[in-house]
C-alpha positions in Angstrom: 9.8 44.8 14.2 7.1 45.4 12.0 8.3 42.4 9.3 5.6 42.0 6.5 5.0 38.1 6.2 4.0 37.5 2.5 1.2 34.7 1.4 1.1 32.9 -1.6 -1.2 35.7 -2.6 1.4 37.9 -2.6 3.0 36.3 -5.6 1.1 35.5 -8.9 2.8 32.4 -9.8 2.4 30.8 -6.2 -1.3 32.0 -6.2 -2.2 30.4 -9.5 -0.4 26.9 -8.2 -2.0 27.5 -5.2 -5.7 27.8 -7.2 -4.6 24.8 -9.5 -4.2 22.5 -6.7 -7.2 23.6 -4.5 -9.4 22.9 -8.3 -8.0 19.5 -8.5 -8.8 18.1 -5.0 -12.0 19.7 -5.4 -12.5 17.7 -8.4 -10.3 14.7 -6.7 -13.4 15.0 -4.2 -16.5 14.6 -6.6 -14.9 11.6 -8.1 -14.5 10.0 -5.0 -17.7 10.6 -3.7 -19.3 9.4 -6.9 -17.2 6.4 -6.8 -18.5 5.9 -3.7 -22.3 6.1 -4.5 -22.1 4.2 -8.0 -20.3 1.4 -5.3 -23.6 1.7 -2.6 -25.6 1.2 -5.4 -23.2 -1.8 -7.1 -23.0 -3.8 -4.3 -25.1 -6.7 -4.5 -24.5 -7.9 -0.7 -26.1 -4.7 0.8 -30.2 -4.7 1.4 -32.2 -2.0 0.5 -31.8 -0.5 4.0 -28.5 -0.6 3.8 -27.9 1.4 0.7 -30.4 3.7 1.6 -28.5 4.5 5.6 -24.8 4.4 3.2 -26.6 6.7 1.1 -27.6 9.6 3.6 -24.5 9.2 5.8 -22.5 10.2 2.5 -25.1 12.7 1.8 -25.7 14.3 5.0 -22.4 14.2 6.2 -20.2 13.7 3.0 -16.8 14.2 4.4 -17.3 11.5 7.4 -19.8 9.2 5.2 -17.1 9.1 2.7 -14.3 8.3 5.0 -16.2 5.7 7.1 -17.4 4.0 4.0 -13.8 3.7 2.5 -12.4 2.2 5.9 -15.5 0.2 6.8 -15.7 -1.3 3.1 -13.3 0.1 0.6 -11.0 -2.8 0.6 -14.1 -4.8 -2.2 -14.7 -1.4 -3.9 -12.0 -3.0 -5.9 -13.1 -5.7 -6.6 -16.9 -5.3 -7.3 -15.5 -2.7 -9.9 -13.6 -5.3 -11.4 -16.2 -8.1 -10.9 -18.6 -5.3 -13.1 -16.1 -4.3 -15.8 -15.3 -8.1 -16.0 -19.4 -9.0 -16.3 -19.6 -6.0 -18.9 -16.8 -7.3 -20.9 -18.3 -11.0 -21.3 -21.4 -9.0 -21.9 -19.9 -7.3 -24.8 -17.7 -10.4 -25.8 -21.4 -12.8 -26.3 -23.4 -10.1 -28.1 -19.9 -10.2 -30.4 -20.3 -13.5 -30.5 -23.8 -13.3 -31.5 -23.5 -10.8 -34.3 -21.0 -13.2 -35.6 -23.1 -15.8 -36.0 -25.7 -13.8 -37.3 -23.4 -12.7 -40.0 -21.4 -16.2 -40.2 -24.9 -17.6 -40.7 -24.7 -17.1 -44.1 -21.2 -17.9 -45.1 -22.7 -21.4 -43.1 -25.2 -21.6 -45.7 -22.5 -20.9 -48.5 -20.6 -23.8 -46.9 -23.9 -25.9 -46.7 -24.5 -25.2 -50.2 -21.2 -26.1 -51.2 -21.2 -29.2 -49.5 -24.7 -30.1 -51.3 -22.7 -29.0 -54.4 -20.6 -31.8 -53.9 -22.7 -34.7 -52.7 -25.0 -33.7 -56.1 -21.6 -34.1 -58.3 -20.6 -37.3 -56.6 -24.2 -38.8 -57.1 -25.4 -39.4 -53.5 -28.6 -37.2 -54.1 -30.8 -36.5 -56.8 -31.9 -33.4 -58.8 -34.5 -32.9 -56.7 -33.1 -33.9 -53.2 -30.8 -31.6 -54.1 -33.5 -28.8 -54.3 -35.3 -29.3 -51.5 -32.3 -28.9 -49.5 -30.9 -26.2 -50.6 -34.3 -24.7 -50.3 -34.0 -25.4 -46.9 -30.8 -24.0 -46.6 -31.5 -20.5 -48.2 -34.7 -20.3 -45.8 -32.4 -20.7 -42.2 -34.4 -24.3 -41.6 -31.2 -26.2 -42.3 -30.3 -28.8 -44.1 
C-alpha cells in the first residue's frame, strides 16, 4: 500500500500550466488593487479622511481592504470610470475643437476676404474701405 500520489510537479506540462496560471492571478491581483487605489483617489464624494483610512486598509491589509472596498463600494467604480473617461473624452473633443478653429481661423479670413472681394466688385465699398478691412482681416481684428 505504498501508492505514490503524483503532483502537477511531477509532470512538465501540468507544472508549466500550473506556473502560468498562478503568474496571471498574480498579475490579475496588481491590476485590481491598482484599480482600486486610482478609484480612492478618483472619487470625488470621499473627504480627505476617507481616502487616506481606504488607503491604509488596502495597504495594510490588501487582501481584506480590497475585498471590503469592492463590496462596500464597487458597484460606482463603474461608473466614476466611465464618468472620467467620458470627462476626458469631451476634454479631448474641445481642445479638437479649439485647434480647429485656430486653424479654420484662417480659411475664415479667406472667406472674409472673399466676401470683401465681392462687395468691392459690386460697388458697395470703396478702394479704400476696402483696404482698411481687409487690413483688419489679415491682422485677426475682424472685419
Amino acid at each position: 500500500m505504498s501508492a505514490e500520489t503524483y503532483l502537477a510537479y511531477d509532470f512538465p506540462l501540468l507544472s508549466a500550466f500550473w506556473t502560468i496560471l498562478i503568474f496571471f492571478l498574480w498579475v490579475m491581483w496588481f491590476v485590481l488593487l491598482f484599480r482600486v487605489v486610482l478609484d480612492i483617489f478618483r472619487d470625488d464624494d470621499l473627504s480627505g479622511g476617507a481616502k487616506a483610512g481606504w488607503l491604509v486598509f488596502t495597504i495594510l491589509l490588501p487582501f481584506l481592504g480590497v475585498f471590503v472596498y469592492v463590496v462596500a463600494r464597487g458597484k460606482n467604480m463603474g461608473r466614476r470610470e466611465a464618468a472620467q473617461a467620458r470627462a476626458q473624452q469631451e476634454a479631448f473633443d474641445d481642445y479638437i475643437r479649439e485647434a480647429a478653429k485656430g486653424t479654420g481661423g484662417s480659411a475664415g479670413r479667406v472667406d472674409e476676404l472673399a466676401r470683401l472681394s465681392e462687395i468691392k466688385a459690386r460697388g458697395d465699398i470703396t478702394d479704400e474701405e476696402y483696404r482698411r478691412a481687409k487690413e483688419m482681416v489679415l491682422s485677426g481684428h475682424g472685419t
